[in-house]
C-alpha positions as a Markdown table, in Angstrom:
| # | Residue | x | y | z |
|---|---|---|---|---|
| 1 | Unk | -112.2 | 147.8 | 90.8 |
| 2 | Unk | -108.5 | 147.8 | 91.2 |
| 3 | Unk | -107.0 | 143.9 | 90.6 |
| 4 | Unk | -104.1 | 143.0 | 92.8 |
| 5 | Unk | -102.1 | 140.2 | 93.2 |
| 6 | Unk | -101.3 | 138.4 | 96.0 |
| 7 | Unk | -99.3 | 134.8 | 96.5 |
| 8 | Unk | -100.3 | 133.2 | 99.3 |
| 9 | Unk | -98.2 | 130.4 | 100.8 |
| 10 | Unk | -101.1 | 128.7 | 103.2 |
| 11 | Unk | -104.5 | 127.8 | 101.8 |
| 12 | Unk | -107.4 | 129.5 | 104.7 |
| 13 | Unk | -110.3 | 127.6 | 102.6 |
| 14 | Unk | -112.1 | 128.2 | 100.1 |
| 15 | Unk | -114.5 | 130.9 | 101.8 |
| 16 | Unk | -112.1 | 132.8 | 103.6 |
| 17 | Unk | -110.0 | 132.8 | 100.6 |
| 18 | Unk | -112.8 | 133.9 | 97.8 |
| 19 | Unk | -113.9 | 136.5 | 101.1 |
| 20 | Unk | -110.4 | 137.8 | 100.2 |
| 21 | Unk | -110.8 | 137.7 | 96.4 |
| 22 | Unk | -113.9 | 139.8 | 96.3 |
| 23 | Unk | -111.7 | 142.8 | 97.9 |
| 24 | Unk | -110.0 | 143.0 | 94.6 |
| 25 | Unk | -107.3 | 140.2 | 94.7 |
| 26 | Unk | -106.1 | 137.9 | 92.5 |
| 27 | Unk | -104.7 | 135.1 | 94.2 |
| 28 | Unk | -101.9 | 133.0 | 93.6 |
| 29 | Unk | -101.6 | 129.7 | 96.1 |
| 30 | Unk | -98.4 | 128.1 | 96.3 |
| 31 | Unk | -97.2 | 125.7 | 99.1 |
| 32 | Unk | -94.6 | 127.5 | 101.5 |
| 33 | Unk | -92.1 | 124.0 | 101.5 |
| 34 | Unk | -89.8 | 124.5 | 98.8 |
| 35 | Unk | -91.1 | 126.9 | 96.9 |
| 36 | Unk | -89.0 | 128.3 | 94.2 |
| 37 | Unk | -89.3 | 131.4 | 91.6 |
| 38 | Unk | -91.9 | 131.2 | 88.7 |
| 39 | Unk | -92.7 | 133.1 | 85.9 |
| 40 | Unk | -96.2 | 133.9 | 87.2 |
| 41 | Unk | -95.3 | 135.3 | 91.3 |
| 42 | Unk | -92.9 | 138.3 | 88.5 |
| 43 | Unk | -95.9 | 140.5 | 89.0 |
| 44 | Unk | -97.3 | 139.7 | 92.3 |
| 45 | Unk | -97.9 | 143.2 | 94.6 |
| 46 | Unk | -98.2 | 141.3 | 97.9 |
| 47 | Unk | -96.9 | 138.1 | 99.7 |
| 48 | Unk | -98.5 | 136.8 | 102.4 |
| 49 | Unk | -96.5 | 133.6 | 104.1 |
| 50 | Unk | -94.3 | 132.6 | 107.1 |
| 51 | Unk | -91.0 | 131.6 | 105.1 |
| 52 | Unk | -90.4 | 131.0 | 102.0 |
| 53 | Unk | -87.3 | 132.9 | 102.5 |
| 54 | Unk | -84.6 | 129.6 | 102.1 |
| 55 | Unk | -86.2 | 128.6 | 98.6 |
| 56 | Unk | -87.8 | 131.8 | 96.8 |
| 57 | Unk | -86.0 | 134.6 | 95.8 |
| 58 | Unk | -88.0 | 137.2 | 96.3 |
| 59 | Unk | -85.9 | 139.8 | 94.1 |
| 60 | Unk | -87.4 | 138.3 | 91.6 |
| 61 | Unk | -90.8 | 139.7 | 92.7 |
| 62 | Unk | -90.7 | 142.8 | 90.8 |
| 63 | Unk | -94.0 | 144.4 | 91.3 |
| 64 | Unk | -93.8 | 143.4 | 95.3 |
| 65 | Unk | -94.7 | 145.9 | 97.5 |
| 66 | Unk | -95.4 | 144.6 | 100.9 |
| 67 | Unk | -95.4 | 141.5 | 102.7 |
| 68 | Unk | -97.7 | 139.8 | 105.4 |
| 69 | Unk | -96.5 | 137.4 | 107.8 |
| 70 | Unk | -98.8 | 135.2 | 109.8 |
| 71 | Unk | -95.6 | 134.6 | 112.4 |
| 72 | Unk | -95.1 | 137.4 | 115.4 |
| 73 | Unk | -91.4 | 137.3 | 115.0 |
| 74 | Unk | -89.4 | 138.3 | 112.0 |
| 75 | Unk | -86.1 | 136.6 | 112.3 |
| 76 | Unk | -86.3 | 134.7 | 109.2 |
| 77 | Unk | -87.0 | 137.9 | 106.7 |
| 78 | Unk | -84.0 | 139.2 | 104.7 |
| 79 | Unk | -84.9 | 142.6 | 106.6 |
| 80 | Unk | -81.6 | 144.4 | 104.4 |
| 81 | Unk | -83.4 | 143.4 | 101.4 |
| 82 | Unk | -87.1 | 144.8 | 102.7 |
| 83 | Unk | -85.1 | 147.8 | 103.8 |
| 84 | Unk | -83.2 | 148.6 | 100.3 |
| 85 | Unk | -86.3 | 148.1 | 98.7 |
| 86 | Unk | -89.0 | 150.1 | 101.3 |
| 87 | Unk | -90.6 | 146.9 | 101.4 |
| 88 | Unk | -93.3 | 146.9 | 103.9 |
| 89 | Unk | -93.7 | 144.2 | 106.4 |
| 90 | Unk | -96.3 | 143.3 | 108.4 |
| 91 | Unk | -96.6 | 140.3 | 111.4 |
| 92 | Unk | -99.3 | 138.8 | 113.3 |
| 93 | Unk | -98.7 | 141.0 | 116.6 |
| 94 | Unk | -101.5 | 139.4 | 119.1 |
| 95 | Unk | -102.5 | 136.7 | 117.2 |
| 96 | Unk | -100.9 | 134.4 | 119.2 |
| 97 | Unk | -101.1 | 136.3 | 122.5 |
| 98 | Unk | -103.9 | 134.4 | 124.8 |
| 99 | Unk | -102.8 | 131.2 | 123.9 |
| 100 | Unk | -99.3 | 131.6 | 125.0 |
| 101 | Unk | -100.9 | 133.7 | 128.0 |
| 102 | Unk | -102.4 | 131.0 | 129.3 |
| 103 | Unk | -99.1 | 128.7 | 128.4 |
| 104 | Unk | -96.9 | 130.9 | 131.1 |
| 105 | Unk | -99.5 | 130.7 | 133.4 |
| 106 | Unk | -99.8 | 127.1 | 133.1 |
| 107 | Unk | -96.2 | 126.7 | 133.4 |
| 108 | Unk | -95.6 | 129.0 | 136.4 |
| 109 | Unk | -98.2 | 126.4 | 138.5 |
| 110 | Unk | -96.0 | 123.7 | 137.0 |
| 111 | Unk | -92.8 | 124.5 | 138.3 |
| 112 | Unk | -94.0 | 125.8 | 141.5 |
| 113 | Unk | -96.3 | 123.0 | 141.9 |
| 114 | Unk | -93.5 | 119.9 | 141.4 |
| 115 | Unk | -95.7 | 118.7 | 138.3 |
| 116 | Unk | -92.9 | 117.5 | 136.4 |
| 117 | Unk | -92.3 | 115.1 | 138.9 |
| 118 | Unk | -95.6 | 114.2 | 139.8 |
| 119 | Unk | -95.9 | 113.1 | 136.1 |
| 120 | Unk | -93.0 | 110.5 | 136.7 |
| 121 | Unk | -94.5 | 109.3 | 139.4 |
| 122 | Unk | -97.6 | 108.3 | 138.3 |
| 123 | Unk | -95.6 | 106.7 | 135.2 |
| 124 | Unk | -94.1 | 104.6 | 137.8 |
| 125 | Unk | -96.9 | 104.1 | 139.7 |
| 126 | Unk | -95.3 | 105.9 | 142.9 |
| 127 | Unk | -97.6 | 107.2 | 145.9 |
| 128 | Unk | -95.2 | 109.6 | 147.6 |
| 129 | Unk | -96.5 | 113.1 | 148.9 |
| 130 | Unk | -94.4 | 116.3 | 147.7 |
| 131 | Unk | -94.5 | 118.3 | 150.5 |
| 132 | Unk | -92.0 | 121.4 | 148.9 |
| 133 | Unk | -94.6 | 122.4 | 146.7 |
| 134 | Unk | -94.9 | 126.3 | 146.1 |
| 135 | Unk | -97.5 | 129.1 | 145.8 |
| 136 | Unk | -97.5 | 131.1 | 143.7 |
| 137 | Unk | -99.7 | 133.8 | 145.5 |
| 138 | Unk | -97.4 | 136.8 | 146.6 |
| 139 | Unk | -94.6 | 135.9 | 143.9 |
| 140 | Unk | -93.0 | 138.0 | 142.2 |
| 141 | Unk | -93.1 | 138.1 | 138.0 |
| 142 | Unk | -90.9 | 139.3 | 136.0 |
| 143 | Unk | -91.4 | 140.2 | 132.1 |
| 144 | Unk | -88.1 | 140.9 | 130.2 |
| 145 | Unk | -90.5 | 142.4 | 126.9 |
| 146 | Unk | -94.2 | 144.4 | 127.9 |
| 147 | Unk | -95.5 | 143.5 | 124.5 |
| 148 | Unk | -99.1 | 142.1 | 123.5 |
| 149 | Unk | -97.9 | 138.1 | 125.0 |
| 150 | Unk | -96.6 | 139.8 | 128.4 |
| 151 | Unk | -99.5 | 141.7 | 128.5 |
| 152 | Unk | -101.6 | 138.8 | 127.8 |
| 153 | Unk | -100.1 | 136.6 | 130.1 |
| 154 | Unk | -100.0 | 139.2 | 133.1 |
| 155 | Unk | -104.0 | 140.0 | 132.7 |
| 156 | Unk | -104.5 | 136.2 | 133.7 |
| 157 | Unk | -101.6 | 135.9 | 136.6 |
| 158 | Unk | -103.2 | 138.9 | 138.3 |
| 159 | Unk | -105.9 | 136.8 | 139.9 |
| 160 | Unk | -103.3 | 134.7 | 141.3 |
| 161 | Unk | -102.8 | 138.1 | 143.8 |
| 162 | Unk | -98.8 | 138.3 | 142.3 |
| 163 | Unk | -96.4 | 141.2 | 142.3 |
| 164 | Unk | -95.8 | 142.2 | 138.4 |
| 165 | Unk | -92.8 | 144.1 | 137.3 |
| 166 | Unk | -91.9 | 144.2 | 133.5 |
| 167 | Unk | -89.1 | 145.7 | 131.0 |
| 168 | Unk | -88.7 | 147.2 | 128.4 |
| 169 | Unk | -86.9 | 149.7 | 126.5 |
| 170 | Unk | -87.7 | 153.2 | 128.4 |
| 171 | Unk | -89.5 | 152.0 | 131.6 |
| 172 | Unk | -92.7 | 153.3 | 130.4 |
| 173 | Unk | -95.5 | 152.5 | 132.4 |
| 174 | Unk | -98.0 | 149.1 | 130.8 |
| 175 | Unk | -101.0 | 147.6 | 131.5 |
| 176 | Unk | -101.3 | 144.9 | 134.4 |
| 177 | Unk | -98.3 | 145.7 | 135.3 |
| 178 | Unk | -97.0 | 146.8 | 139.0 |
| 179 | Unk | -94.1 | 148.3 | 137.8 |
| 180 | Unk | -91.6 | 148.5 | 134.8 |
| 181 | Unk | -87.9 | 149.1 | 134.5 |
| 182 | Unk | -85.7 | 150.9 | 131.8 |
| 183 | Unk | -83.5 | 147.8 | 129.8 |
| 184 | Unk | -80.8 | 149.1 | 130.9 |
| 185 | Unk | -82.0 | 148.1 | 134.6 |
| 186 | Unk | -82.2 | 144.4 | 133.7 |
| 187 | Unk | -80.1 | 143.9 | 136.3 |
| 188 | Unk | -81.7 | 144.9 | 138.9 |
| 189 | Unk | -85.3 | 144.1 | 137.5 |
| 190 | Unk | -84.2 | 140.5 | 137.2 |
| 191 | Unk | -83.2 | 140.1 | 141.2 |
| 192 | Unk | -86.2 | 140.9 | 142.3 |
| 193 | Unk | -87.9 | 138.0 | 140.8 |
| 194 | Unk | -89.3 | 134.6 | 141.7 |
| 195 | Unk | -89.9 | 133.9 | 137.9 |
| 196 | Unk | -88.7 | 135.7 | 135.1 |
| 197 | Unk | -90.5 | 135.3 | 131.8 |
| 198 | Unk | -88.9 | 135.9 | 128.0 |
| 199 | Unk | -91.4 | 137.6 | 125.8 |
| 200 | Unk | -89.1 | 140.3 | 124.1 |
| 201 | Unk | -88.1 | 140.2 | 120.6 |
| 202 | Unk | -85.4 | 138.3 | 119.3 |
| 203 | Unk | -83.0 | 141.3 | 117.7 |
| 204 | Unk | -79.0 | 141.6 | 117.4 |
| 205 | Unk | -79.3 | 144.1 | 120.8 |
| 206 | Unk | -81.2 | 141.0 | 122.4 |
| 207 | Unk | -79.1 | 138.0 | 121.4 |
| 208 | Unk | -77.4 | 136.2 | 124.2 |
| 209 | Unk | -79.1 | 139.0 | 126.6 |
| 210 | Unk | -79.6 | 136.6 | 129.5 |
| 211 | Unk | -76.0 | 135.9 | 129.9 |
| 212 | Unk | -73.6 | 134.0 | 133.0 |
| 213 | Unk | -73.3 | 137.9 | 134.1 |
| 214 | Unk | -77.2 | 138.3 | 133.8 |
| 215 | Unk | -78.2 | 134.7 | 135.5 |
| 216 | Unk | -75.5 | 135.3 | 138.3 |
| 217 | Unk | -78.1 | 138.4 | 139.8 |
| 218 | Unk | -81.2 | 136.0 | 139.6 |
| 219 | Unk | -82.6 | 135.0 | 142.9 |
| 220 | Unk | -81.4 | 131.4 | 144.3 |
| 221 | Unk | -83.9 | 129.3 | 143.5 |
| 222 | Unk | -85.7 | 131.4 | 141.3 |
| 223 | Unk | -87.5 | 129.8 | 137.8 |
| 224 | Unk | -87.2 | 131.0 | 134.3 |
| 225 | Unk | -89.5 | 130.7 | 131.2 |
| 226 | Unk | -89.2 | 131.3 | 127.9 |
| 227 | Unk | -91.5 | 131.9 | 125.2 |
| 228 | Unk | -89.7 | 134.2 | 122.9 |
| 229 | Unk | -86.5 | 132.6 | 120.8 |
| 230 | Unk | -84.2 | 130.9 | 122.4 |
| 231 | Unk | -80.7 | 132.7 | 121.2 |
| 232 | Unk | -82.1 | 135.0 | 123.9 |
| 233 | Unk | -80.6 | 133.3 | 126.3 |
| 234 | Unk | -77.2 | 132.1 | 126.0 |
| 235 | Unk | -78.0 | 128.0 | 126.5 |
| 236 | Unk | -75.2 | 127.0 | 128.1 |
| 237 | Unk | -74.5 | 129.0 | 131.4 |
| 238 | Unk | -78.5 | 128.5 | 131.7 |
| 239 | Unk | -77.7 | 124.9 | 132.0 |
| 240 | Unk | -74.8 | 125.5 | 134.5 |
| 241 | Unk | -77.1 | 127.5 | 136.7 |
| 242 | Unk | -80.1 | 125.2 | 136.2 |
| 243 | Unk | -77.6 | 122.1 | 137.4 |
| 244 | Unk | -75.9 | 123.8 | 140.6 |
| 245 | Unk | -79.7 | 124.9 | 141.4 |
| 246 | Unk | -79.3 | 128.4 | 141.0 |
| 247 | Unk | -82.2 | 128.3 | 139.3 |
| 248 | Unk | -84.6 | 126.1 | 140.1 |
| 249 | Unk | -86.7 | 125.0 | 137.6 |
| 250 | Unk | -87.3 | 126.2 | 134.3 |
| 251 | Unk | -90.5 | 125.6 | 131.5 |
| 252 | Unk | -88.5 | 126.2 | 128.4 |
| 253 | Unk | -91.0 | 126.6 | 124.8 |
| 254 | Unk | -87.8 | 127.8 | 122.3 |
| 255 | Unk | -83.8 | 127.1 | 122.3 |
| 256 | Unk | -80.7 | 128.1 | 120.3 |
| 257 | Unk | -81.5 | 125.4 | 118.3 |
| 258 | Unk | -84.5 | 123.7 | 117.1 |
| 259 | Unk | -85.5 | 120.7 | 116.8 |
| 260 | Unk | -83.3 | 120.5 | 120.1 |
| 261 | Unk | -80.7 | 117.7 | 119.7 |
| 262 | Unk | -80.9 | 114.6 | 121.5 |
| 263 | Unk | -77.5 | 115.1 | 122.8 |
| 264 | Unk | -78.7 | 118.5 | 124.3 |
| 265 | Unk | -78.1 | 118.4 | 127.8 |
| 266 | Unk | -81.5 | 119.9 | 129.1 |
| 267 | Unk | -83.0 | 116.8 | 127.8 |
| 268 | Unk | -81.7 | 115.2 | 130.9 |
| 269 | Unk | -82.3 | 117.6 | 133.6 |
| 270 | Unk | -85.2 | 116.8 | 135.9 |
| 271 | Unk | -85.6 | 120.5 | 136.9 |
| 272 | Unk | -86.8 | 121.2 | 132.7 |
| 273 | Unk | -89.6 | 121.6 | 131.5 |
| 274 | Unk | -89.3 | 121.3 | 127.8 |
| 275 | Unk | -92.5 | 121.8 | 124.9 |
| 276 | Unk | -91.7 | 121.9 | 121.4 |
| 277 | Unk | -92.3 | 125.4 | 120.6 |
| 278 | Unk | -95.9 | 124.6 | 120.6 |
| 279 | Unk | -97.0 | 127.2 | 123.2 |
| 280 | Unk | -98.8 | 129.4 | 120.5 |
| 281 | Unk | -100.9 | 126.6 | 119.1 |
| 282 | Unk | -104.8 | 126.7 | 120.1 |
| 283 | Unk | -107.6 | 126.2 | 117.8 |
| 284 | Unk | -108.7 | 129.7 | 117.4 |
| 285 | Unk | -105.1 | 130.1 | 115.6 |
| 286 | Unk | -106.2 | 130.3 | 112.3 |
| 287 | Unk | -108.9 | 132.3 | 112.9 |
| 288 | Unk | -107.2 | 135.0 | 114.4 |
| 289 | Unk | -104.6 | 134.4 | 111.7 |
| 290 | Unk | -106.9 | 135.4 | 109.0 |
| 291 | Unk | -108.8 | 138.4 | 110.8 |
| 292 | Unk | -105.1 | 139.8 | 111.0 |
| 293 | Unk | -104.8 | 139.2 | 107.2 |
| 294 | Unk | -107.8 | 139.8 | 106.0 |
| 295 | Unk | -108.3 | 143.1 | 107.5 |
| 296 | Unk | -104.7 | 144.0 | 106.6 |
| 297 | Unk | -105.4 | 143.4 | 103.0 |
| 298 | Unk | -108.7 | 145.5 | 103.2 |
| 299 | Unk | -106.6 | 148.4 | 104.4 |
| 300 | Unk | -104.5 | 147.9 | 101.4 |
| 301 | Unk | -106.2 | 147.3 | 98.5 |
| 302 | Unk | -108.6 | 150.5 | 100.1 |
| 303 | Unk | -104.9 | 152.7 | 100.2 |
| 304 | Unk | -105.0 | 152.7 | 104.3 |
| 305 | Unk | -102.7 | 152.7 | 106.8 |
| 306 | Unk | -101.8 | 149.0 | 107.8 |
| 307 | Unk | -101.6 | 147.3 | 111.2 |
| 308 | Unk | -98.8 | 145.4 | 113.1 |
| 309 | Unk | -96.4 | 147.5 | 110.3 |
| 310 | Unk | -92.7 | 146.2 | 111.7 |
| 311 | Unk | -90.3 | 148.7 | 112.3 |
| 312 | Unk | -87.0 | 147.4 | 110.1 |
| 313 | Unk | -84.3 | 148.8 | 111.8 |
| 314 | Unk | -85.9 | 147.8 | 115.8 |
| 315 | Unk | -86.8 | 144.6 | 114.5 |
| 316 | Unk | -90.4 | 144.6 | 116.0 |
């Protein structure tokens, strides 16, 4: 049996790892923090982290042929390197899907339903009825990305009896949704929404792609939420239109920077919903995790073709 080596940066246990090892592997496990270049990752064939990319230089890696992220995005991978090389690089597409799914459904009820400030006032030990709470039967949603997470997340808001539209880069038609728009109809996508949700990738194309001219053709008092990254959005004309109420509320998972400053404005706006990018956490997220790997590395070692392969030069 073919011997190949692999350095993995998180430990699955020792069952799912040896399960691994009797594909043909030998494994290497190094923790991710601070990891730095040694003699004995020179011959390793496959890599299989989130980022070691700050502390190990992965030119050094001589024999390495592909690596296997257990992240869905892929902003932190020296993609010109992978590219020079023909590097392969694989994500965890859908891993993280239904739990964020349910996240933007949970947070749609939130900002429709007031619970923000129902929070407080239980805090404070206020009884005061909210009578400007929202529906959201007969909304309208709007996905800016139709990937595995918008698809996810519109399976479980169609119950809720809403209008779904989505975007993405042709128009083509997608499942559970009502209708989809070409990017460059963003525009006109985007002011027909009562909530827009952020699940496209984070790319050059898409930095900064919800800009003052984008927010300006939202609905008054429509709600944004964001799942994806959060140079998506250009932070502060969001927080202009979130404080003159433009938009009214918005559940916000990512930002420009993280961890957000203290100083960051948002912190203080009552209209904010704001989680620590924490809306992809579940406990079924290692499992999943490893599947994705483990039947990725099956397919390798066995000379198939791989899943969730990332297309360099889209950045997805």
């Amino acid at each position: 049996m073919i011997t190949i080596k692999a350095l993995f940066t998180y430990n699955y246990g020792e069952e799912k790892m040896n399960a691994i090892k009797e594909l043909g592997y030998n494994i290497i496990f190094e923790k991710e923090k601070g990891i730095t270049y040694e003699e004995k990752f020179k011959d390793v064939d496959v890599l299989v982290c989130y980022n070691p990319f700050d502390t190990l230089d992965i030119s050094k890696l001589e024999n390495l042929k592909w690596i296997q992220l257990s992240s869905i995005g892929i902003d932190q991978v020296p993609k010109e390197y992978l590219n020079e090389k023909g590097l392969i690089l694989t994500n965890n597409k859908g891993g993280y899907s239904i739990p964020i799914g349910e996240w933007v459904v949970l947070k749609a009820l939130e900002l429709l339903r007031n619970s923000r400030d129902m929070y407080v006032k239980q805090f404070n030990k206020k009884w005061k009825i909210d009578t400007s709470m929202l529906e959201l039967y007969g909304k309208t949603i709007g996905f800016i990305g139709t990937g595995s997470i918008a698809k996810e997340s519109a399976k479980r808001l169609k119950g809720f009896e809403v209008k779904i539209l989505g975007l993405n880069t042709s128009g083509k038609d997608t499942e559970y949704f009502d209708k989809c728009f070409g990017i460059d109809d963003l525009k006109i996508m985007i002011g027909l929404c009562d909530i827009v949700v952020l699940t496209i990738p984070y790319t050059q194309k898409t930095h900064h792609l919800l800009n003052n001219e984008v927010f300006e053709t939202m609905k008054n008092g429509s709600y944004l939420i964001n799942v994806s990254r959060g140079s998506i959005i250009d932070e502060k004309h969001l927080i202009n239109y979130l404080e003159n109420g433009k938009i009214k509320g918005a559940a916000l998972d990512v930002f420009e920077e993280e961890p957000l400053r203290s100083e960051n404005p948002l912190w203080n706006l009552d209209n904010v919903i704001i989680t620590p990018h924490n809306s992809w956490i579940s406990e079924m997220r290692n499992i999943r995790r490893y599947n994705t790997i483990y039947e990725n590395m099956k397919r390798f070692i066995n000379g198939k073709d791989l899943a969730n392969v990332v297309n360099l030069e889209k950045g997805y």
